[in-house]
Every structure is written in C-alpha cells, then in structure tokens.
N, C-alpha and C positions, 0 to 999 in steps of 0.2 A: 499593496494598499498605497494611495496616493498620501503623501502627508501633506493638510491642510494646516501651516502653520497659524494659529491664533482659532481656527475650527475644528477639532480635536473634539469626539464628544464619546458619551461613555461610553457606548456599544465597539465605538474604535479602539477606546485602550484598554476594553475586554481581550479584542484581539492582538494587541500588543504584546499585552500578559504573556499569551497563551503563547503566542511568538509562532503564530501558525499563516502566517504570511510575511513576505519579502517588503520592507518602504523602501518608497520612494519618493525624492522632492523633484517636482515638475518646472517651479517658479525659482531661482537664483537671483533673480533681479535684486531686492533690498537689501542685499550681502552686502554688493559690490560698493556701494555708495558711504557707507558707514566704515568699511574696511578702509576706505580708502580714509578718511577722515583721522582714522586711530595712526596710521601714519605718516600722516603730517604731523599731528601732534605729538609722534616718539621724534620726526624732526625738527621739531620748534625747540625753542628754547621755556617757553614756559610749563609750571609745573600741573601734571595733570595725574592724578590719583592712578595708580596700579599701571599709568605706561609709562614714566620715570620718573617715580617714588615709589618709596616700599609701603608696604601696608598696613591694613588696622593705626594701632599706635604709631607704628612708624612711614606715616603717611606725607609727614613733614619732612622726610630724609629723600634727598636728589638722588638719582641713578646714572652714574657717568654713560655716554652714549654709544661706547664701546664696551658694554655688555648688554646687549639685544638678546638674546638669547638664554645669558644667566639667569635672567629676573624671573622667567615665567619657569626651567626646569627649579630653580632652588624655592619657590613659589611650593611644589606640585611635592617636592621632595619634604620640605619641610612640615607642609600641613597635614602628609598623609600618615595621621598616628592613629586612627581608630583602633578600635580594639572588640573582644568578643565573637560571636559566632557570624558567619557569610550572611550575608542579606542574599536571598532567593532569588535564582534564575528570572523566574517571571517580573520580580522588584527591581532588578539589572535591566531588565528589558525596558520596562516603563523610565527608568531613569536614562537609560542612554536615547530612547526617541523624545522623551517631551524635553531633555535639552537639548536635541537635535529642533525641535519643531520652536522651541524659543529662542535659541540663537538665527534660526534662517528668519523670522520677522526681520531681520537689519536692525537691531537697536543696539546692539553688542559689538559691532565693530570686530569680528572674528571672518577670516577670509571661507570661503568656498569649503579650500580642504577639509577644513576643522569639522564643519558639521556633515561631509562625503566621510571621514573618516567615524561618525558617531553610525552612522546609517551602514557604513560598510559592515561596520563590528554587530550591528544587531543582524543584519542579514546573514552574517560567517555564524552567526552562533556562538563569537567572542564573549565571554560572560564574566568581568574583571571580579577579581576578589575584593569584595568590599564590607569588611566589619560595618557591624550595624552599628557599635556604642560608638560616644565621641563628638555628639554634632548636639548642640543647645538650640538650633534652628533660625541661630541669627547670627546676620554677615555671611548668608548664605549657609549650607549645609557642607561647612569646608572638609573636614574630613573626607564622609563619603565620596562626594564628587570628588574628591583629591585622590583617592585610589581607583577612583572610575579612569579618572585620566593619566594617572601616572601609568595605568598597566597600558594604554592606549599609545602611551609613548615608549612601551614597552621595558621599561623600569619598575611595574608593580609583578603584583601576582593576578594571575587566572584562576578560576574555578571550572574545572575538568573533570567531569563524571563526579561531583563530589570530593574530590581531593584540590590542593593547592600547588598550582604549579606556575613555573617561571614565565610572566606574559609573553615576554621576546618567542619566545622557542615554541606559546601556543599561537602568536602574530604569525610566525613564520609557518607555522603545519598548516594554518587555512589562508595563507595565501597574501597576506596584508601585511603592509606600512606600517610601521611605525609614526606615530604623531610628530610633529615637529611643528615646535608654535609659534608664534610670532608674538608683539607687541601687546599687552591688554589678553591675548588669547588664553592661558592662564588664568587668568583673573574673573574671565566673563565665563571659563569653564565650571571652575570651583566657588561661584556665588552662585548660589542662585537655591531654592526651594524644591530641585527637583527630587531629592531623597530622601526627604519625610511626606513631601506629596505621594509619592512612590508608595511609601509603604502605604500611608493609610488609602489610597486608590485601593490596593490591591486587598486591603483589607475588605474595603467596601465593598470589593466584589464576592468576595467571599462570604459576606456575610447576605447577600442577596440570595445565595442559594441556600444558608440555614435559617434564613429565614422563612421561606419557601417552605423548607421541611418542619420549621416547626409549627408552623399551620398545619399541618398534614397531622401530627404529632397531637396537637390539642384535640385536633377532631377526633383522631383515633381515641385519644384517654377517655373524651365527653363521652363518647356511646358503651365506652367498657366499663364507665361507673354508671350510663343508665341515665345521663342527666337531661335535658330537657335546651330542646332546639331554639325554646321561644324567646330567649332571649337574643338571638339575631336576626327579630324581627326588622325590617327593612325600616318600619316608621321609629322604631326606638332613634337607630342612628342618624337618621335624616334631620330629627327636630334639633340634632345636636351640632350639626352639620360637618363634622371633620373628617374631611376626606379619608385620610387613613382606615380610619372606623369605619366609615361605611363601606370601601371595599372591602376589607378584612372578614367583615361580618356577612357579605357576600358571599367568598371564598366557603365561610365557615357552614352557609347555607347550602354552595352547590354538592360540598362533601357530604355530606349528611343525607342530602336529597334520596329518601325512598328504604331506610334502614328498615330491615324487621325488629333489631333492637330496639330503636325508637319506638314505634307503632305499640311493641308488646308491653311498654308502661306506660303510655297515652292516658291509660283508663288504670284508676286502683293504686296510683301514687302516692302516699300521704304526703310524701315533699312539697314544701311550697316554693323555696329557692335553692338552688346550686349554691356553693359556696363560691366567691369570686374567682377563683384559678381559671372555673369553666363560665362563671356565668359572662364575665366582663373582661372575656378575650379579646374582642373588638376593640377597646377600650384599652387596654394597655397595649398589645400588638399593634394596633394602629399607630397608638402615639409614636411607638418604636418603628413604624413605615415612613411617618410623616418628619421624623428627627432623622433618618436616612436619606431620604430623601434633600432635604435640606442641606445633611454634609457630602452628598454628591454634584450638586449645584454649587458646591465652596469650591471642592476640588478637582470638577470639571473645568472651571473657571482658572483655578492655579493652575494647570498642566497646561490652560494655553498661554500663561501668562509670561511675561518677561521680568526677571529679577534677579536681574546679575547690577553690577555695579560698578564703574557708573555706564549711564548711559548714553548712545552716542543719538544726536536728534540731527537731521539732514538742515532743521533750520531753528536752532537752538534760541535765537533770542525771540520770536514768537512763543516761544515753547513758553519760554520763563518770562513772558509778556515783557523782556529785554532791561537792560540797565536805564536807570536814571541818566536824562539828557547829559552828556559830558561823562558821565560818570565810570567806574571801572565793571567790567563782566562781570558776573554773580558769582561768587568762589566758588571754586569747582568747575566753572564752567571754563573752558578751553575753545574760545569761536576758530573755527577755519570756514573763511569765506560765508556761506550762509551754514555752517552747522555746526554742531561741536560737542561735546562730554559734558553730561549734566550727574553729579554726584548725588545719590536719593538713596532709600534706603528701602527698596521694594523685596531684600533678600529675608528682610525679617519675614518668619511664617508665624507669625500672630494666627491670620485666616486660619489656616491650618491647624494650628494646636486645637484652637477653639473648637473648631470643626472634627477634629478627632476628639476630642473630647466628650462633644455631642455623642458622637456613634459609641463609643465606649458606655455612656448612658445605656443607650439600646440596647447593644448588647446583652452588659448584665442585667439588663429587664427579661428579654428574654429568653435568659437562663434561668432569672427567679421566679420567673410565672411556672416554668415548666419543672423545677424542683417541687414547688409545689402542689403539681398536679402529681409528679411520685409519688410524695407522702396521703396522698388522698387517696390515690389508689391501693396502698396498702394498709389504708386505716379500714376496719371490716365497719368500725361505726359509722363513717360517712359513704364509703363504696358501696357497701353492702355486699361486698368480695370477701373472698376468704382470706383470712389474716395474712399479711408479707404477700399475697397472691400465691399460697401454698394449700395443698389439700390436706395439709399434715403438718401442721404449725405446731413446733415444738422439735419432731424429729428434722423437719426439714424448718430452714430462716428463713428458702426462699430470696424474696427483694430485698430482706432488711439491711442487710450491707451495702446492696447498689443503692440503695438511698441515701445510705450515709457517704460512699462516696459522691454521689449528685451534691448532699449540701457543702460537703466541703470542696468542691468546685463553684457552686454557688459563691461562699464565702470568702471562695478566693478572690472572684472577681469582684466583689463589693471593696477589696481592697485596691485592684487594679482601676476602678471606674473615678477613686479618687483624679481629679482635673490636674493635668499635667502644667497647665497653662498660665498656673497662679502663682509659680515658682519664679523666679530669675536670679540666677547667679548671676555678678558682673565677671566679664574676660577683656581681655588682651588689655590690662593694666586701666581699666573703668574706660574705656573707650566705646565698648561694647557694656552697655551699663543697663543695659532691659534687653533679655533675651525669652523668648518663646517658649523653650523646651520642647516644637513642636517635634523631632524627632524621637523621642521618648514616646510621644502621648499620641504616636501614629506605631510608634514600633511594636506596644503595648496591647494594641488591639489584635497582634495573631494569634498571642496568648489567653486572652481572652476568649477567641473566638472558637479555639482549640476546647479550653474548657465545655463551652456552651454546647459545641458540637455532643462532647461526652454526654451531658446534661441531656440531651435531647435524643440520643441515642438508650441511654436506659429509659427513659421516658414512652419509646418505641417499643422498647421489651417488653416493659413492663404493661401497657396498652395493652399488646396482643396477647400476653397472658390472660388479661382481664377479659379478652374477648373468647378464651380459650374455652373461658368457666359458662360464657352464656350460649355455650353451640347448646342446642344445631342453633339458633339464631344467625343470621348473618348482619352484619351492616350494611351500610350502601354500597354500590360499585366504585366508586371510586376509592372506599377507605379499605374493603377488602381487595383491591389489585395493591393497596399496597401492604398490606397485610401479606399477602404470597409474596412478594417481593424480597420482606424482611426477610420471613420465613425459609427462601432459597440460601441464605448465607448464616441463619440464628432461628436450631431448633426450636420446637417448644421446652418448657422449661416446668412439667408436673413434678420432679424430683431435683433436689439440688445436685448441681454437676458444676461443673469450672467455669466458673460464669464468666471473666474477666476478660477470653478470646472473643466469647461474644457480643460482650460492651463493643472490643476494638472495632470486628468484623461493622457492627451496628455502626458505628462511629465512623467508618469507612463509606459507607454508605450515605449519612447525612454529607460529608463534605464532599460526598462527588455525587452530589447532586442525582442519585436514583431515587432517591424518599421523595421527592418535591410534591407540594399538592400540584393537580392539575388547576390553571389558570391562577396563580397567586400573580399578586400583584407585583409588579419590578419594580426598580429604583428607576429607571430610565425608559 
C-alpha cells in the first residue's frame, strides 16, 4: 500500500491494523528540505529546543556541540519507563506507520532513514514491546513512542510470538538496522499523539464490527419476545431526522423483513407498546453510530496529522506572520535563511481524549441497551417466555446467571465510561501543567469493548433460546442464517449444562465479526 502522508483514511488503517500488506512511501521530497534545516540549527550557535537543549523543564539548559549523538540515545533511554501489559501487534502497527506518514510530511526535520527505518520495521513484522501505562497524552506520548524507538535502535525489547525478547538479536533475525539518530530525530520521534491515537483507532475499529452484531442481536431478541416491527417505521425517523436513526431503523427493517414470528401476533395482541430496549433501538443505537462516527473523523484527522515538537516551516516568518520591524524572531523560532523551528504545542491530545471519550459513551450504551434486552427476555411477564428461558424453572436457572453476569459487565462499564479527559495532573515540575490523559481514555476502550462483546454474546444465546420455544415458527432470513451460525459453535440450551464455554465460543464470534447483520451501517 502506497502511503499517502496527510491522506491516510480509515478503510487504510483498517489495513494497517491488520498488517496484511507491505507500505510504501513514493514522495521523499519534503524530508530533505527541513532535514536540512534542523542541521544548520544543531550548527548555529543559537538555542533551539530539543537540538541543543534539553527538554521539558530543562529546556533552558545548552548542549555542548560535541555530543550529537548523546542527546537523542539518553533522550530514548531515559523516557522509556512504561509500565504494564504490551500494547497489541495491530496498535504497534498503527503507531509505527501514522509516525511514519507524519514525519515524511517534512515538518519534523528527521532525515529519510528515520522514517525507511519505521516502514522497514512494519514491513519485517518488527513489533517493539511497548507497555501501554505511562503516557498522560501531553508533550507527546513520550513513553510509548520511547520504547517504540529505543527497540528500533535496538536497545529496547521486542514482542515475539507473545514473549519479550532482546530488540537487537529480533533486528538482526529479520534482517535490519539498527536506528541511529541524528539531531532533533529523537525528539520528533517520541512527541507526538501517535499512541493513544493508536489505541483508540484500533478501538474504533473494533467496535464497528460489535456494532454491526449487536444490530443483528437486537433484531434477533425483538422477534423471540414477539415484539412489534412498527416502530421502525421509516416516517417515525425521518421527521426526526438523525441520520444514525434512520439507518439503523433501516437495518432493523431489512432483518425482520418477512418473519413467520412476526406475522403470527399481527392479529390478537393485547400489547400496545414494547418496552424501550426493543421499541427505541433506532434511537439510542443510532445516537451510538452518529457519536462513532464523529470520533472516527477526530482520529482520522490525528493519524494524518503532525505533532511532534517543535516544528520545522521551510519559511517560518510568513508562518508566524514574522517579527515586529527591527525586532528579534519569535522565541522558539530559530530562522535559517527562509525557514526555521517554530515551538507549539500540537503533541497535546486533548482531540483525542475527547474523542475517546465520546466512543466510550457508545460503547457502554450499547452494552446497556442489550443488558437490558437479557433481562426482558427472561422476565415470563414482559416475554411471555418461560421463566430464565427454561422449560423447568426451578430445577433448571437456565439464563438467570448469564444475566447476572451481563449486568455486572454492564456496570463495569458505566464505571470505565466515566470521561478520561477531565482529569490533569501537572509533570515534569508544572511545565507540563494541563495534560489530556488521552492515553488512558483511548486504552480504556478495549476493555470496554471486551465486556460489550460478552454482553452481546449472552444476548445472542439467550435470543435463540427464545426462538427455540416459538418453533416451528421461523423468523426472517436473514435472522435465522444467523441463528444457524450461532448454532454451529453454541448448542441449544433446554437443560442447564456449562454454559460459560459457550458465552466465550458466542463471544468469539461477535469480535470476529461472523454475527454481523447484513448491510449495517459503517463508520467510514
């Protein structure tokens, strides 16, 4: 795949995830020009932030000019303190190509190698060990990116089939280089937003496919309590007009399209409304499409963006509409000839917290909607099911326990959905005095979506039980292929048996995406 740096769009770093193709960059040109710039300025005498002086707090401290080389490894050594479990293969991937495709823009002043060396390493299948805790999401995401590059220069660790092994000695088995950095390279490495962007990308991809299934999921549970299609009628959501909802309630139309369950309570109902779970799917599922939607647009935009620090502009005093007549350069800024280093502060991932924030909303919505469609279906007063979805309520419990673990997955998440973003600790001695916490409030959503997965998985079960009790009846085509589907991996369930293989099996199935309804809406 071609990398288009600054064009980058989701369906691309679907495939990146996936790491089921080779990049490549085609364009070098805006490298060379800023590269060139960051050394002049390690040979000037004036002082320019991260290429001779130290950082954060000690930003005011000069770098004698016989050490080129110390600045950037004791740089890479010192910040790499994460801690906690690996960040995933597919989140390494994402992170080492969208800082690949934001350093080759040219505003980073890092030579050719640097970003030949990010694209080699995602090509070899190089996959650096990188603890997830550690990073508060401002001044760049130094941690993480700091074990991304230290293993890169072959001083960190790898992750190899799941174990932790020595970078250098995995560099050397597939064939590669070691890093070796130059001026600023360091610096422009380890800022930047690419490792909470990472996670909650990856998130969001993830959550496009349980989403998908829990459409399928709601349709399924509506027809095995018997409820009533009319409320996605097409004119309800029109007059309201919010896109999410009216597709969704589309979706929730084509599945249903042609039930014999339906049809056989048309007539002789006494019901007059569903209870919300099922009536006002459209309606909270949508808002949970159109809130996705939303934080796919934040961090499509951050993975092409540039946010390392500072930056280098080929013609810096137009950039910063230029100093007052007579006057000195704008602090921070560093002129060589027409361009120079302009110091800003784009590593904060504010966008991002936010925006994982959002999705984290959604999420637990739609975990809570589908909890509550459990409990309905094993209440005999509102289903009209037999109690727990058992034929022998008393000997057998049945659902009653998978429902008690749905809510307390539920619950959990109502406590992870709390806003990451409202938080800030001050670091590196109040220098760093308003930080984002967006890698928390992007790390947060796997677990999340882990739960939801489960949540929607008994949800599945429990459906098809429901649909167990109204044979011969059938549903529509679409709800019973996926009815057989479950079925192939999660018998039926008329006597209590070990139900908890089958939650997983079921749970397996929602996150790889066999459950999906046909034609649900995407994020992109």
């Amino acid at each position: 795949m071609q990398l288009q740096p600054g064009h980058l769009t989701l369906a691309q770093l679907r495939v990146i995830a996936d790491g089921t193709e080779p990049l490549a960059l085609t364009d070098w040109s805006a490298l060379d020009a800023s590269a060139a710039l960051v050394a002049a300025a390690a040979a000037g005498d004036a002082p320019v932030y991260g290429v001779n002086t130290g950082f954060g707090k000690l930003a005011s401290t000069r770098i004698a000019k016989d050490h080129p080389a110390a600045l950037p490894r004791n740089l890479l050594r010192s910040h790499s303190v994460g801690v906690g479990a690996p960040m995933s293969p597919p989140v390494v991937r994402l992170m080492l190509a969208t800082k690949a495709a934001s350093l080759a823009r040219g505003y980073s002043g890092v030579r050719r190698e640097v970003v030949q060396s990010l694209l080699d390493a995602f090509n070899a299948g190089f996959v650096p060990y990188i603890p997830a805790q550690g990073s508060v999401g401002a001044s760049g995401d130094l941690a993480p990116l700091s074990h991304m590059t230290l293993a890169l220069m072959g001083e960190g660790e790898a992750l190899v089939d799941g174990q932790r092994r020595p970078a250098l000695a995995e560099l050397q088995r597939l064939g590669l280089r070691p890093l070796t950095l130059a001026a600023k390279e360091g610096l422009a490495l380890i800022n930047g937003t690419q490792a909470s962007t990472a996670l909650a990308l990856h998130a969001l991809l993830r959550f496009d496919t349980l989403f998908a299934t829990a459409l399928a999921a709601g349709a399924m549970t509506l027809d095995a309590a018997r409820g009533s299609d009319g409320p996605f009628d097409p004119r309800i959501h029109a007059v309201r007009g919010q896109p999410g909802q009216i597709e969704t309630a589309a979706v929730y139309r084509e599945l249903l399209a042609g039930s014999e369950i339906r049809q056989s309570h048309k007539e002789g109902d006494e019901r007059v409304q569903d209870p919300y779970c099922l009536r006002c799917q459209p309606q909270v599922m949508g808002a949970c499409l159109d809130q996705a939607r939303h934080t796919a647009e934040v961090l499509v935009r951050e993975a092409n963006a540039v946010t390392d620090n500072p930056l280098v502009f080929d013609d810096c005093m137009d950039a910063d509409a230029g100093p007052p007549q007579g006057g000195e350069p704008p602090r921070g800024a560093a002129p060589q000839g027409r361009g120079g280093l302009v110091s800003g502060g784009n590593f904060h991932a504010e966008p991002v917290a936010l925006a994982a924030d959002g999705l984290a909303l959604a999420i637990a919505e739609v975990g809570a909607i589908a909890e509550r469609r459990i409990a309905m279906l094993i209440d005999p007063g509102i289903s009209r099911l037999p109690p727990f979805l058992t034929a022998d309520a008393g000997l057998h419990s049945g659902f009653m326990i998978a429902h008690v673990t749905a809510a307390a997955l539920a619950s959990e998440n109502k406590s992870l959905a709390h806003p990451a973003s409202v938080d800030s600790l001050p670091t590196s001695a109040n220098q760093e005095d308003h930080v984002s916490m967006a890698t928390f409030a992007a790390r947060r959503l796997h677990a999340m979506i882990d739960n939801t997965a489960h949540i929607v998985a008994i949800e599945l079960l429990a459906a098809a039980q429901g649909i167990d009790f109204l044979r011969p009846l059938r549903s529509s085509a679409p709800v019973e292929a996926l009815y057989e589907r479950l079925r192939q991996d999660c018998a039926s369930y008329p006597v209590d048996h070990y139900l908890a293989p089958d939650i997983e099996r079921a749970a397996a199935l929602v996150q790889g995406g066999a459950l999906q309804a046909p034609g649900a809406p995407r994020l992109a």
